[in-house]
N, C-alpha and C positions, 0 to 999 in steps of 0.2 A: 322486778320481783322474781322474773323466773331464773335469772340467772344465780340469784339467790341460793335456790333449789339443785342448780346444777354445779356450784362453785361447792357445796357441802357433799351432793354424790362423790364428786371430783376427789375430795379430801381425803373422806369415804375409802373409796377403791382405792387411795393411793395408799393407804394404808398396810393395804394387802401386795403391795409392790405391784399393782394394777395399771396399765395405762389408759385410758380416755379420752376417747375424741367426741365431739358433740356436732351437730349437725340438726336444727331445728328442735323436734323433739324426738330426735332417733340418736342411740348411744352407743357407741361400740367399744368395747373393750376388749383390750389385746393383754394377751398370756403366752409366754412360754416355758413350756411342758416340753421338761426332759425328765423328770421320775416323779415318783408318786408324791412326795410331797407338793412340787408343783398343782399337781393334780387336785389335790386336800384344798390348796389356795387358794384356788380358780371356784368350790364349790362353795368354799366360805365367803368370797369376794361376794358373789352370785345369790348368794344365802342376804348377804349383808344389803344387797342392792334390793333383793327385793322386799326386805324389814322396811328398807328404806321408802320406797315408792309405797307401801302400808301405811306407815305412818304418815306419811302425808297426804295419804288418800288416792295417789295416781298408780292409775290400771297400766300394766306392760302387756302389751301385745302377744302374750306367748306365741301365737300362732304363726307369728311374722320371724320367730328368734332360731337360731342355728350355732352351733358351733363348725364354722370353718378353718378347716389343717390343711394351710396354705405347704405342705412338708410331702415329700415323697413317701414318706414312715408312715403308716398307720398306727392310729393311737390308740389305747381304750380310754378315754375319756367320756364320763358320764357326767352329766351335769342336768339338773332341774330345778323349774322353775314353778311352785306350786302343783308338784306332782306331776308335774308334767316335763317328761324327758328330753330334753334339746334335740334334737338331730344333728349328725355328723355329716356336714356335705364335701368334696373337697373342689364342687367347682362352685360359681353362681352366675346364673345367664340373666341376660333382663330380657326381657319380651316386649314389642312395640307398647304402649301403653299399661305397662307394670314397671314395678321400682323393685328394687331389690333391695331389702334391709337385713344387714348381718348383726346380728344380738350383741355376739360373742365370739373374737378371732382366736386361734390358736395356733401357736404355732412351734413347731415338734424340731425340736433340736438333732439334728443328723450326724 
């Protein structure tokens, strides 16, 4: 059944020209952002992801989500997820006994 759920996100985001990888129940989706309409895409993809996780009742972790710009470029890229602003990080460390979950990859065309 779950896969269910994730084969329709999958669909979902693919729609927005979004990629998707899955891992348990941790999502990440990869974008790249070279101008602003990019940008617009990545907020509506993000928009649509979490209509989606509403309507079926599952909670996302905001607190765990980031946007990382694997790019030498600084981006402005803004993105939220029930008023709550992603962060822009551009490394990610793990630390003995913590996991590192990236929401949302970006990455910035040079």
């Amino acid at each position: 059944m779950f896969l269910a759920f994730l084969n329709e996100l999958a669909e979902i985001l693919a729609n927005f020209g979004i990629k998707v990888k899955f891992f348990a129940d941790d999502v990440k989706v990869y974008a790249r952002i070279i101008n602003d309409v990019d940008r617009l895409v990545l907020r509506e993809a993000v928009d649509a992801l979490y209509s989606w996780a509403k309507d079926w009742q599952l909670s996302i972790s905001v607190e765990k989500c980031c946007l990382l710009n694997i790019s030498q470029r600084v981006t402005d890229v803004s993105v939220s997820i029930d008023s709550t602003v992603l962060p822009v990080v551009n490394s990610c460390r793990v630390r003995p006994g913590h996991y590192c979950h990236i929401g949302f990859v970006t990455v910035i065309s040079c």
